[in-house]
C-alpha positions in Angstrom: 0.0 0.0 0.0 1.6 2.9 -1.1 -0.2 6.5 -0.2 1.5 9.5 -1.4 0.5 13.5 -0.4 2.1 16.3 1.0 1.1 16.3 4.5 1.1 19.2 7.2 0.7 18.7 11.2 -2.7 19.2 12.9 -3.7 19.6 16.7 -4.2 16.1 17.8 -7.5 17.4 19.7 -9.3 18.3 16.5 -8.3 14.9 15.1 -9.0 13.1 18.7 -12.6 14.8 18.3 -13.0 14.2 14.2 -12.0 10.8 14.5 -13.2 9.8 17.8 -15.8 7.1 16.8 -12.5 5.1 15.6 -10.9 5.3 19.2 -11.0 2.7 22.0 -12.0 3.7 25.6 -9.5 5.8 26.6 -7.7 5.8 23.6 -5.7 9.4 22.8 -4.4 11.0 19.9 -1.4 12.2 20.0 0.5 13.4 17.1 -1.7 14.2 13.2 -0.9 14.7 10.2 -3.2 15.8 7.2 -2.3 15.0 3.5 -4.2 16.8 0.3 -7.1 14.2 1.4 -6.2 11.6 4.1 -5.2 11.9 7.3 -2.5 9.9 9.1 -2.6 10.4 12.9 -0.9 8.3 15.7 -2.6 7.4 18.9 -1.0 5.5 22.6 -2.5 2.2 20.8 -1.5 2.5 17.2 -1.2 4.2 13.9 -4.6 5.1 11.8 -4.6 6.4 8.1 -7.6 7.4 6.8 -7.8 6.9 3.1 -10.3 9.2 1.6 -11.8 7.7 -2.0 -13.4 8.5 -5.3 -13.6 12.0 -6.5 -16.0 13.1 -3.6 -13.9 11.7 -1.1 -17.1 10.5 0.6 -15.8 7.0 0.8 -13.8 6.7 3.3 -11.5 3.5 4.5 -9.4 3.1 7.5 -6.3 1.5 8.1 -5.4 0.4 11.4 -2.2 -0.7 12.5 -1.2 -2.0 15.4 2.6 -0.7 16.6 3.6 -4.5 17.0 2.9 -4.9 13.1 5.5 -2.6 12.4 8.8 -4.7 11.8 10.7 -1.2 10.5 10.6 2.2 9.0 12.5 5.0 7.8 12.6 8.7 6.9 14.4 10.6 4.2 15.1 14.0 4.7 14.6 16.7 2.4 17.2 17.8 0.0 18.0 20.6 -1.6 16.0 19.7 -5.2 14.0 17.7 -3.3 11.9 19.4 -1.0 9.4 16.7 0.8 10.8 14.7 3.1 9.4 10.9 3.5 8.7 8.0 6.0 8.4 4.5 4.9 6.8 1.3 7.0 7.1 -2.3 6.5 4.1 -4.1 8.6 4.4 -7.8 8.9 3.3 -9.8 5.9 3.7 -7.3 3.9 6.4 -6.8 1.2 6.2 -3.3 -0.1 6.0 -0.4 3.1 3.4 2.6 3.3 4.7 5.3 1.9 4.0 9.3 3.3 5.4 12.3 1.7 5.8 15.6 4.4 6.3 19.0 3.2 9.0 21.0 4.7 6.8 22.3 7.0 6.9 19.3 8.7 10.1 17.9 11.2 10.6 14.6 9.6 12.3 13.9 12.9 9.3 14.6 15.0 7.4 12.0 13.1 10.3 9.5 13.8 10.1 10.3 17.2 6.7 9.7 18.0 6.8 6.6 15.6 10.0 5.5 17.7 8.2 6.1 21.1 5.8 3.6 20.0 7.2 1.1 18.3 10.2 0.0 20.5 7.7 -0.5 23.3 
């Protein structure tokens, strides 16, 4: 599953309050990121992307992925031609990784972070 979109951050309360029929009991967002149409946002249980499809976006699917599916990821920087910066993870069972493309805007390293804090649980 590749997903591609320049992404910027948003306050983890909107998204905790936009997405809250998707959350667990006590389940809290904390770091959210919103492409051209998805959203990919990052909660104490796991990671969500929400897909948006067709042209009037009104179909919507949801991707949840537990932390412990996650076997590896990585980020590229931005460059000097290149401006976006990326992060890449491989979930179990799954050959190719899911694909995200930041804008500048955005600290790559922030998003590593978070994902770190998670993952090596």
């Amino acid at each position: 599953m590749a997903l591609f979109g320049n992404a910027h951050a948003i306050d983890p309360a909107q998204a905790q309050q936009d997405y809250a029929r998707l959350l667990g009991q006590g389940e809290q967002v904390h770091a959210a990121y919103l492409l051209i149409r998805d959203t990919i946002f990052f909660t104490d249980r796991r990671l969500v992307l929400v897909d948006k499809q067709g042209i009037t976006g009104k179909k919507v699917e949801y991707h949840s992925i537990p932390y412990k599916s996650i076997t590896h990821f990585a980020v590229e920087t931005a460059g000097t031609f290149d401006l976006d910066a990326e992060l890449k993870i491989w979930i179990s069972g799954s050959q190719l990784p899911v694909q995200k493309t930041f804008t500048k805007g955005v600290d790559i390293y922030e998003v590593q972070a978070i994902l770190t804090q998670f993952v090596a649980r």
